[in-house]
Steps between C-alpha positions, in 0.01 A plus 500: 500500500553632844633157590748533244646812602498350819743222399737743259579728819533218745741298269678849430573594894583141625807259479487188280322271798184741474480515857752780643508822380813708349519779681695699184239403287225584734646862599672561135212465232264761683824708553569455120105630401508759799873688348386449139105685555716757717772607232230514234249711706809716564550497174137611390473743767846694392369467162214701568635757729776533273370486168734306391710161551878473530552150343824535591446495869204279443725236347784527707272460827279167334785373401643491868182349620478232294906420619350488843221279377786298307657458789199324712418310189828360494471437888220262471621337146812404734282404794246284330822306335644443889168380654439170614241324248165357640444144520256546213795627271773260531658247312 
């Protein structure tokens, strides 16, 4: 199992050779976790001292988030389409 995991996150922060590592990738999926677990602790925490949630606010605020995280997903589709291929994957 722990091999496994292992494997999914070093196949998920490196380049298509296996071998270097993508720095966006590397620096942007912990980023990613790190802003979502923030805005909903924020979230929770206002809740509480509030009493009560503004889902208007709420929304507005996740839904900026995720255009940032749109906009490093669409970063590395772009980059993993412009990368040299190993040796391993060519034709």
């Amino acid at each position: 199992m722990w091999q496994l995991f292992k494997t999914i996150i070093h196949d998920g922060v490196t380049c298509l050779d296996g071998k270097t590592y993508d720095s966006l990738k590397v620096i942007g999926y912990p980023s990613a976790i790190l802003a979502i677990s923030v805005y909903l602790a924020g979230a929770i925490v206002s809740l509480i001292k509030n009493g009560s949630l503004d889902y208007v606010t709420y929304g507005t605020g996740f839904t900026a988030l995720m255009g940032g995280l749109l906009a490093i997903a669409a970063g590395v589709a772009v980059k993993s389409k412009t990368e040299p291929q190993s040796d391993d994957t060519k034709n």
